[in-house]
N, CA, C and O atoms as a GROMACS GRO file, in nm:
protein
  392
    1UNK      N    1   1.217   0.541  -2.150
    1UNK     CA    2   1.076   0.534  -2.182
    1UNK      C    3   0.992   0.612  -2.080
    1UNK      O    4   0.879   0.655  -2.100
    2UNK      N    5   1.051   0.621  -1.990
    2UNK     CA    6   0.968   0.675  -1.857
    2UNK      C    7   0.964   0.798  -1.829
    2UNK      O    8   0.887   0.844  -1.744
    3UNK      N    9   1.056   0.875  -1.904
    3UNK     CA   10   1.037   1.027  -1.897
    3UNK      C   11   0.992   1.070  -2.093
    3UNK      O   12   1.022   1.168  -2.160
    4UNK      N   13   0.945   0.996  -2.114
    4UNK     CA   14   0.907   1.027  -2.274
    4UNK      C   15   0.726   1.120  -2.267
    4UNK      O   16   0.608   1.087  -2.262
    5UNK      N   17   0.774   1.191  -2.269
    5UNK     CA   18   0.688   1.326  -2.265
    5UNK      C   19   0.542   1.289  -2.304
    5UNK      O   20   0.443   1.293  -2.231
    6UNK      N   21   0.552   1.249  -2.444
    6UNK     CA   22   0.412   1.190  -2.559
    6UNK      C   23   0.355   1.126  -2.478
    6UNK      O   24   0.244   1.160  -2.439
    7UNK      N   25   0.433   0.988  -2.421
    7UNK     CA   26   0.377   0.896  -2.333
    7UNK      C   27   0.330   0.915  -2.169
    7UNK      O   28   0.250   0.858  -2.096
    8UNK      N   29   0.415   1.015  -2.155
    8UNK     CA   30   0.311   1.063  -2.032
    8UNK      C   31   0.180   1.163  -2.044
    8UNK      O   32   0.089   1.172  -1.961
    9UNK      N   33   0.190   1.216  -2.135
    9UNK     CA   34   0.048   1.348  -2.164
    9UNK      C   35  -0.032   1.238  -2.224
    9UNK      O   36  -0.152   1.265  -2.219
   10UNK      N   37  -0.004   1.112  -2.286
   10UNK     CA   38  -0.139   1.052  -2.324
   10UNK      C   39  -0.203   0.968  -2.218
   10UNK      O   40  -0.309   0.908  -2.239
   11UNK      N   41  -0.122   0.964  -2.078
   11UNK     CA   42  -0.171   0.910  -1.947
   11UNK      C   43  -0.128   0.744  -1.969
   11UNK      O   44  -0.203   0.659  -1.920
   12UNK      N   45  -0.016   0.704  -2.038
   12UNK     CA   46   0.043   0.558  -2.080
   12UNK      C   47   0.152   0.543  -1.922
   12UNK      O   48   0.196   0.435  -1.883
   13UNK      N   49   0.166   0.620  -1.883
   13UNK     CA   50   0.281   0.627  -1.802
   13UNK      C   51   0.235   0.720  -1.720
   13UNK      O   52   0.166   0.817  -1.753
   14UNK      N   53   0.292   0.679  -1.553
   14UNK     CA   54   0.220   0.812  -1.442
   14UNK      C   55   0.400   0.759  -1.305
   14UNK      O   56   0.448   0.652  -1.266
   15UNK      N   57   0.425   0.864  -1.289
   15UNK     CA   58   0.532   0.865  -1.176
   15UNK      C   59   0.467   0.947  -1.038
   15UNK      O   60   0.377   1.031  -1.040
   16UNK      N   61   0.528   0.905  -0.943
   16UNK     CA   62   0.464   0.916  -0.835
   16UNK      C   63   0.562   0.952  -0.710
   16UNK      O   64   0.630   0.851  -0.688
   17UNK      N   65   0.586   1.026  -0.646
   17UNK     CA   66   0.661   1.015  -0.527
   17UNK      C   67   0.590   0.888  -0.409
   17UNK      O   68   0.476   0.874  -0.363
   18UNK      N   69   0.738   0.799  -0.390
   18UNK     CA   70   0.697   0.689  -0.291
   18UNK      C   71   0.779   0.690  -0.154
   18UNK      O   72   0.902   0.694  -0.149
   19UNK      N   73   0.683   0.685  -0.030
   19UNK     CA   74   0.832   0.744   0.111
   19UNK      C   75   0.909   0.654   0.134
   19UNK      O   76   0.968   0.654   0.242
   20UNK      N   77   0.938   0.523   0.012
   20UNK     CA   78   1.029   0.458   0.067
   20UNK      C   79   1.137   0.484  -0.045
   20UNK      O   80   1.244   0.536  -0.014
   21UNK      N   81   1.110   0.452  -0.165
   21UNK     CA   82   1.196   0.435  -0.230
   21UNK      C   83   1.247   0.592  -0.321
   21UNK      O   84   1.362   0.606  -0.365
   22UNK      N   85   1.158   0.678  -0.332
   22UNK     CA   86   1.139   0.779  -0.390
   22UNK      C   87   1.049   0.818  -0.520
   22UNK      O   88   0.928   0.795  -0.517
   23UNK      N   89   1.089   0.859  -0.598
   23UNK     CA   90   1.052   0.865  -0.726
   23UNK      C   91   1.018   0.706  -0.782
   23UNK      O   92   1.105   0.620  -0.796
   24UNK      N   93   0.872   0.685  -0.811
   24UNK     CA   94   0.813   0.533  -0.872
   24UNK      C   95   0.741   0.577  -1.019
   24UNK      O   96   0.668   0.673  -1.045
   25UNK      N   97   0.791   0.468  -1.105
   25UNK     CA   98   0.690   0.475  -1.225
   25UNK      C   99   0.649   0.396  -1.265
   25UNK      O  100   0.720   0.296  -1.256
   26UNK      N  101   0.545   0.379  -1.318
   26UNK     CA  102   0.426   0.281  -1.339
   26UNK      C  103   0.374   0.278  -1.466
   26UNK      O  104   0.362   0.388  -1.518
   27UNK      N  105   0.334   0.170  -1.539
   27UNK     CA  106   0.234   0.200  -1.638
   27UNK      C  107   0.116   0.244  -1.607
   27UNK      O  108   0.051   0.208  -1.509
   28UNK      N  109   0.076   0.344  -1.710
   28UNK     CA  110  -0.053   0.445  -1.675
   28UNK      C  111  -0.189   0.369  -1.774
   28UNK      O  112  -0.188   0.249  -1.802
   29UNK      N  113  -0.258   0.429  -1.801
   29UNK     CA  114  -0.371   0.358  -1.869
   29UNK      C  115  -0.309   0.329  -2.024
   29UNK      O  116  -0.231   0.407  -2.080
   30UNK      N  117  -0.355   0.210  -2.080
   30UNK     CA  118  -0.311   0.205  -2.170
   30UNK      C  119  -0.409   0.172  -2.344
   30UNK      O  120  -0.380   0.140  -2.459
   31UNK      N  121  -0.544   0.207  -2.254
   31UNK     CA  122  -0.668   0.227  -2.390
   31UNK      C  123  -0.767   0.300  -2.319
   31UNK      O  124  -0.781   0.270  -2.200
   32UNK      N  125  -0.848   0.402  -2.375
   32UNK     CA  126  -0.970   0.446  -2.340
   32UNK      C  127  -1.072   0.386  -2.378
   32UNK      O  128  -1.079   0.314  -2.478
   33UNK      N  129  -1.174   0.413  -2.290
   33UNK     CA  130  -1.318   0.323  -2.307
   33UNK      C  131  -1.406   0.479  -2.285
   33UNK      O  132  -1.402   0.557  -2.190
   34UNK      N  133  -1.483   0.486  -2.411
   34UNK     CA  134  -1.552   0.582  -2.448
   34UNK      C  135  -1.706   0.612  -2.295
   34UNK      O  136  -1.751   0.714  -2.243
   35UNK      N  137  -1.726   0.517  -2.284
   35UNK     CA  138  -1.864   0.540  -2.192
   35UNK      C  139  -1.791   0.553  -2.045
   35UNK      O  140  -1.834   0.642  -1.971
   36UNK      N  141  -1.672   0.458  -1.993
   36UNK     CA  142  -1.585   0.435  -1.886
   36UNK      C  143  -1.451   0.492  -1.861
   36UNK      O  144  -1.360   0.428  -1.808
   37UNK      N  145  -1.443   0.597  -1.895
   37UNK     CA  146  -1.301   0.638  -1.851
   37UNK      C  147  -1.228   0.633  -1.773
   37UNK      O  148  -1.233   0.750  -1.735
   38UNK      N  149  -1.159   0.588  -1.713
   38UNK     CA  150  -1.030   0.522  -1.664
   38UNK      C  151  -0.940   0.625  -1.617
   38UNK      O  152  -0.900   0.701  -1.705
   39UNK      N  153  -0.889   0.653  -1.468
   39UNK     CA  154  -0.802   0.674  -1.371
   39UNK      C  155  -0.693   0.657  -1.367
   39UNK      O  156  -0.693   0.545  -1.417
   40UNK      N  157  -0.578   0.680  -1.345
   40UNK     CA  158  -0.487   0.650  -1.251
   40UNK      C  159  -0.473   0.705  -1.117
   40UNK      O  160  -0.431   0.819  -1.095
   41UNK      N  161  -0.512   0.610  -1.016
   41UNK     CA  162  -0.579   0.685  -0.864
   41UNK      C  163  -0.471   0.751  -0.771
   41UNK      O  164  -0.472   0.840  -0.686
   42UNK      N  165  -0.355   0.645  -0.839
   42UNK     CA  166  -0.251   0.721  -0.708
   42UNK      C  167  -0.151   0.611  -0.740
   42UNK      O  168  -0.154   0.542  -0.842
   43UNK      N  169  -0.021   0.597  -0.592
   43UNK     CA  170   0.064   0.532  -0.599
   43UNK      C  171  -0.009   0.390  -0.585
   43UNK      O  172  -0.131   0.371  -0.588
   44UNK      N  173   0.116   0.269  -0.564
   44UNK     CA  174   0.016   0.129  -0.530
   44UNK      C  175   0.068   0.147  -0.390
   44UNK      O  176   0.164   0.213  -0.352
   45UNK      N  177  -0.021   0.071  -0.318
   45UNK     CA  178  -0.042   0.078  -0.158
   45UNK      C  179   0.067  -0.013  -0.099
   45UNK      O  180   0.101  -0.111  -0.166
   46UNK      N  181   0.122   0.009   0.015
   46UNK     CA  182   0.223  -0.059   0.054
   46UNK      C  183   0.160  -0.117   0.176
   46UNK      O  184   0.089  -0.043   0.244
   47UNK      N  185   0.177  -0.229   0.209
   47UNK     CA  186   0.168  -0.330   0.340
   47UNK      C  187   0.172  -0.270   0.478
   47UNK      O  188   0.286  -0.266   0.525
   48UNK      N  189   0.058  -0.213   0.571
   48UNK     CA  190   0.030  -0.127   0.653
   48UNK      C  191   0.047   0.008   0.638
   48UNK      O  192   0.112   0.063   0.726
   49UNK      N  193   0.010   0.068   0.556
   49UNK     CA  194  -0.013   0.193   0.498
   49UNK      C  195  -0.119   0.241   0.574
   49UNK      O  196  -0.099   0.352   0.622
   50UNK      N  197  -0.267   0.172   0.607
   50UNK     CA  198  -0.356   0.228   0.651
   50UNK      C  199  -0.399   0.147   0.707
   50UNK      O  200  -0.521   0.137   0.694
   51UNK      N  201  -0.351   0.075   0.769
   51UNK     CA  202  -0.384  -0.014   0.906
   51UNK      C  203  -0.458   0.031   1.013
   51UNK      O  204  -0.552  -0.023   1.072
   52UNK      N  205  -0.414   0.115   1.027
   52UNK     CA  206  -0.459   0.222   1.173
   52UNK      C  207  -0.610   0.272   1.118
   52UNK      O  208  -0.720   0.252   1.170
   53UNK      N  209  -0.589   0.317   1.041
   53UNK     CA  210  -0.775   0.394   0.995
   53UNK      C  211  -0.892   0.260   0.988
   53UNK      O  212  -1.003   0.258   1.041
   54UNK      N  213  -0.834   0.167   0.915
   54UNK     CA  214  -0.888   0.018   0.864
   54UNK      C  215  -0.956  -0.029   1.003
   54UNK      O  216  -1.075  -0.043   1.030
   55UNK      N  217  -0.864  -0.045   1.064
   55UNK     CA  218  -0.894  -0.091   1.232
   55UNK      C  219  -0.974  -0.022   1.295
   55UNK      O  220  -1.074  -0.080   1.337
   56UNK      N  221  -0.959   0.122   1.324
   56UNK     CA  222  -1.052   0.210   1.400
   56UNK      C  223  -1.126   0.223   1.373
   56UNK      O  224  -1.202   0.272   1.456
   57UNK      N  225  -1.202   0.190   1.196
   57UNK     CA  226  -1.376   0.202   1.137
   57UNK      C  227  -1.376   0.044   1.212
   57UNK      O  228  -1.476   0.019   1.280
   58UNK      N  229  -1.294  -0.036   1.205
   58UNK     CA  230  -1.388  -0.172   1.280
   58UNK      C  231  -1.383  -0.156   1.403
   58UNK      O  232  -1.394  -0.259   1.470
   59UNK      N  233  -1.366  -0.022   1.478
   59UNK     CA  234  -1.381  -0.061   1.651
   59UNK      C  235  -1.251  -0.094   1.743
   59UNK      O  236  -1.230  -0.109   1.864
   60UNK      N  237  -1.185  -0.096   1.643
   60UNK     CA  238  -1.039  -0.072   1.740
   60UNK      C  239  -1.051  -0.009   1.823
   60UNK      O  240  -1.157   0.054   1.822
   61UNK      N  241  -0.949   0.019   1.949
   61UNK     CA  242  -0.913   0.108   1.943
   61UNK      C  243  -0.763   0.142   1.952
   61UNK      O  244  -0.693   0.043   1.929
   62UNK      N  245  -0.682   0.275   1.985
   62UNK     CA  246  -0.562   0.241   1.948
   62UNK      C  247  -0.479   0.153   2.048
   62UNK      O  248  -0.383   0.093   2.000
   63UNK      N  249  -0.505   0.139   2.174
   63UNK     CA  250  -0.438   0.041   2.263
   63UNK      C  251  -0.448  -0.083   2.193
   63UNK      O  252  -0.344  -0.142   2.163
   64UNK      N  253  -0.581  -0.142   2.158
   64UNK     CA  254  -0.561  -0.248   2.070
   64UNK      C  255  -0.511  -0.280   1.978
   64UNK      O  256  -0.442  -0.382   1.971
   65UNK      N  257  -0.536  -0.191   1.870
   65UNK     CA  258  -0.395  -0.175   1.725
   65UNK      C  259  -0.282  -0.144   1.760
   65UNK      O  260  -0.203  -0.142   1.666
   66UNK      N  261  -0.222  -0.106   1.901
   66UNK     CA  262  -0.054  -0.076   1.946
   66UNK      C  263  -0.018  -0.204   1.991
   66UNK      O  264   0.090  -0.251   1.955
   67UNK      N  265  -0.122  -0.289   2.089
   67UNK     CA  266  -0.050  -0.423   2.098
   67UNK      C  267  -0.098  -0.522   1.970
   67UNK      O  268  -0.014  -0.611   1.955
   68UNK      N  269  -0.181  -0.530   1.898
   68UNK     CA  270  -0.130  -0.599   1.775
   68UNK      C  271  -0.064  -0.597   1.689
   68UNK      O  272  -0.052  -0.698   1.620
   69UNK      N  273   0.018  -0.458   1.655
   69UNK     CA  274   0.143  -0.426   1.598
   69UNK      C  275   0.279  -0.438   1.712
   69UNK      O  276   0.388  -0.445   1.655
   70UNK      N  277   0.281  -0.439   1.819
   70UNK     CA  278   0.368  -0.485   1.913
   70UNK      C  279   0.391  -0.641   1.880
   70UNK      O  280   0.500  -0.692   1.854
   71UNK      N  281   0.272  -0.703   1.887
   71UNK     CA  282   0.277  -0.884   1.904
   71UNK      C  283   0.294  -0.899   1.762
   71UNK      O  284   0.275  -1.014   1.724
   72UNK      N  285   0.336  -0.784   1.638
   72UNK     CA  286   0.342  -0.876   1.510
   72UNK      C  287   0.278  -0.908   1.473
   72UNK      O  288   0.318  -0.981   1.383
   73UNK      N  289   0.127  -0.905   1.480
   73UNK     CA  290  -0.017  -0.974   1.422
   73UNK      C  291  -0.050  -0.874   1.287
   73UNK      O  292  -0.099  -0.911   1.179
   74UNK      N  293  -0.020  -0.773   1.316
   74UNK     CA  294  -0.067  -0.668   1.172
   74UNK      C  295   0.062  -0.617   1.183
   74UNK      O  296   0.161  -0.627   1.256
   75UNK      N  297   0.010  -0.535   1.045
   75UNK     CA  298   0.148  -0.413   1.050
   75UNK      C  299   0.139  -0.274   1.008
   75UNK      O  300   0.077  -0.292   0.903
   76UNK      N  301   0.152  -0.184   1.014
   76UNK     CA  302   0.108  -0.042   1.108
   76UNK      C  303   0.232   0.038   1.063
   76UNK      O  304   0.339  -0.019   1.087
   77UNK      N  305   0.240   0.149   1.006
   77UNK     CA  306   0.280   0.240   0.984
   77UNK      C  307   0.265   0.359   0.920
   77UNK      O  308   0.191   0.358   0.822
   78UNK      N  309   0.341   0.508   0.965
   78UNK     CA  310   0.304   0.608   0.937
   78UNK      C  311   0.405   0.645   0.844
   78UNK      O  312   0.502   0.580   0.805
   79UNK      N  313   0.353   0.804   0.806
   79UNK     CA  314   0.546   0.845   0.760
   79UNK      C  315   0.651   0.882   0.903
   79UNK      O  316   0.615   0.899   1.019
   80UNK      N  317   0.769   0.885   0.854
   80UNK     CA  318   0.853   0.854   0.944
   80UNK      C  319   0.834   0.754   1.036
   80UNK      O  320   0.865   0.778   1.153
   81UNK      N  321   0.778   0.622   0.997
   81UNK     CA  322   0.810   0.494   1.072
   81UNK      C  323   0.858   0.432   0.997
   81UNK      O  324   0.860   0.468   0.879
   82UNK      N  325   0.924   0.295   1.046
   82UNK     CA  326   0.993   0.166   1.016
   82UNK      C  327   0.880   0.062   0.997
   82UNK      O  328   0.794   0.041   1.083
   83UNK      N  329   0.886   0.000   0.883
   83UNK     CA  330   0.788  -0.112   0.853
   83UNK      C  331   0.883  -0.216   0.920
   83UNK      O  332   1.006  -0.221   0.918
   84UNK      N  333   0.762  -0.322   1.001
   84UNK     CA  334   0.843  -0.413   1.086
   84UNK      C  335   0.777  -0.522   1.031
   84UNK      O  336   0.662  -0.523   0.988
   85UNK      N  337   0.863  -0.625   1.036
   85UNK     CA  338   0.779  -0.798   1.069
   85UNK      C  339   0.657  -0.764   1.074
   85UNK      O  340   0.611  -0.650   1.074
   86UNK      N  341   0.589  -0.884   1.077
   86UNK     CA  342   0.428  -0.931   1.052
   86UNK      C  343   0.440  -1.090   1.109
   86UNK      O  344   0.530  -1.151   1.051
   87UNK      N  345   0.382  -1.152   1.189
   87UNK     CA  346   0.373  -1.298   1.217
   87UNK      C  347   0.221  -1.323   1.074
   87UNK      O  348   0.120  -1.253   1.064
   88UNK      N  349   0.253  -1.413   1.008
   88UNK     CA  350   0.164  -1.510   0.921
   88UNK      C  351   0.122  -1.606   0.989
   88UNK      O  352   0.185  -1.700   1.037
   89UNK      N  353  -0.045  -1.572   0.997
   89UNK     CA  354  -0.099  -1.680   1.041
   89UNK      C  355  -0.125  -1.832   0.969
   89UNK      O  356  -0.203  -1.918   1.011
   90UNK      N  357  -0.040  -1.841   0.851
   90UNK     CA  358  -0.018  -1.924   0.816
   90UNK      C  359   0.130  -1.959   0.769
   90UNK      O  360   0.173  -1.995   0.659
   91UNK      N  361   0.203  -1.930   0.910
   91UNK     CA  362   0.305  -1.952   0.911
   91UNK      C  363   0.345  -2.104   0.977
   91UNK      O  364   0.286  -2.139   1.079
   92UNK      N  365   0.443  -2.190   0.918
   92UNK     CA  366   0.525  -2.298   0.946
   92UNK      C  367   0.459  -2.360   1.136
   92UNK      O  368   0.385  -2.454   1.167
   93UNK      N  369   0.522  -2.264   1.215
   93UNK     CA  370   0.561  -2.270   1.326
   93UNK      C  371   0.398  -2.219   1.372
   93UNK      O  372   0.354  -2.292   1.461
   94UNK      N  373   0.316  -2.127   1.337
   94UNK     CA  374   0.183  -2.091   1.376
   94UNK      C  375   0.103  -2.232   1.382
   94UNK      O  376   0.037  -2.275   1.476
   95UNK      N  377   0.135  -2.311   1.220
   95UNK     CA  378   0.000  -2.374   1.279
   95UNK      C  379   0.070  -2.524   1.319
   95UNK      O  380   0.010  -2.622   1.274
   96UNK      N  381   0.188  -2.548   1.396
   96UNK     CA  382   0.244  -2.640   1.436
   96UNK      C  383   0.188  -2.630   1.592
   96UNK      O  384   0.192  -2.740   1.646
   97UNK      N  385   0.145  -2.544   1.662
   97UNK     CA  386   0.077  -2.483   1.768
   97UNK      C  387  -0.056  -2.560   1.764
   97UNK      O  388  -0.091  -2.636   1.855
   98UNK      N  389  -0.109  -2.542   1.683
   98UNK     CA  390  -0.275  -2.564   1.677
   98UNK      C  391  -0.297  -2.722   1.701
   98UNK      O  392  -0.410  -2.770   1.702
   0.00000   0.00000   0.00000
């Protein structure tokens, strides 16, 4: 279904290069709205994808976003990095602390 030609030129279906897994496909739009036309913007966002930019419009700076991705509090990555752990602040053992 995912390489069916019809269904991709009518924008039902959209594939995407992803840096983890590779090649991703997705359902694409699947009705038009005459006054609102409708996108497909890109891939879906992965879990610290843009951590680093997010942080630095709030005033980070990067010593601070290097030790909160050190301590596990966020999570932070580029291409060619390793997505690591994350501590949940609503984790088990977090709020056994409090």
């Amino acid at each position: 279904m995912h390489d069916d030609p019809e269904l991709t030129g009518r924008g039902w279906l959209a594939s995407y290069p992803h840096p983890v897994v590779g090649r991703i496909d997705q359902i694409g739009l699947l009705f038009d709205l005459s006054e609102t036309p409708g996108a497909v913007q890109g891939p879906p966002l992965m879990v610290g994808e843009h951590t680093r930019e997010i942080m630095r419009s709030l005033g980070y700076t990067d010593a601070d976003i290097s030790q909160a991705c050190e301590d596990g509090y966020v999570s932070a990555w580029g291409k060619g990095e390793v997505q690591k752990d994350f501590k949940s602040p609503w984790a088990v053992e977090t709020l056994e602390k409090k």
